[in-house]
N, C-alpha and C positions, 0 to 999 in steps of 0.2 A: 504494500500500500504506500503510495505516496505522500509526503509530507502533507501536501494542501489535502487531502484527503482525509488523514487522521488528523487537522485542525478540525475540517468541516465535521466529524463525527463525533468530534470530543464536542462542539456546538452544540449542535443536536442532540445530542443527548442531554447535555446539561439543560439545554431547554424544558426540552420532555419531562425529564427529572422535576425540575423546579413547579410547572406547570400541573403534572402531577400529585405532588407536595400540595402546593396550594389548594385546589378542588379537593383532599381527602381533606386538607387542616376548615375548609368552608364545611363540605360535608359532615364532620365530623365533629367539630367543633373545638378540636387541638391537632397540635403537628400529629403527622406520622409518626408511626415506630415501624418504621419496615421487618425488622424480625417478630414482630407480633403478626402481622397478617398473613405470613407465611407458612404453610401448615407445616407440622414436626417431620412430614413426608417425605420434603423438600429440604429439612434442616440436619433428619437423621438427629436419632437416640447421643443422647453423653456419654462419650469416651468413644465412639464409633468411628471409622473413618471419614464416615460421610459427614457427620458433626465439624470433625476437626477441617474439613476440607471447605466447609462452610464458614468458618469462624476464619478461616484464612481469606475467603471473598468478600468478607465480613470487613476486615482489617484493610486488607487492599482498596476496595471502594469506598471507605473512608479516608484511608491515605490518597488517594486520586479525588477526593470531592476536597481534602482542604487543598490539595495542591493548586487546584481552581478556582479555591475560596465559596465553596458553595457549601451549605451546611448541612 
């Protein structure tokens, strides 16, 4: 993938993201918590690999959303 390519994707998505955010925190009436909406399915049992490999995309998209300053 080319440079201008994964700028314009890293855009988009933070848009999505943010716009996202916004309509659950209206809907809902407080921010998100994205690991709460998530079922345990998708998150895998504690001490599993699936957990741990979760908590790692967990970590990572947190460290990519302050990188970008988006909260």
């Amino acid at each position: 993938m080319d440079d201008d390519r994964t700028i314009v994707t890293d855009v988009e998505l933070a848009l999505a993201d943010a716009e996202w955010r916004q309509a659950l925190k209206q809907a809902s009436g407080r921010p998100s918590d994205e690991e709460a909406l998530m079922p345990i399915t998708l998150k895998g049992e504690a001490g599993t690999a699936l957990r741990r490999a979760f908590e790692e995309r967990q970590r990572a998209l947190r460290t990519w959303r302050a990188a970008r300053g988006i909260p």
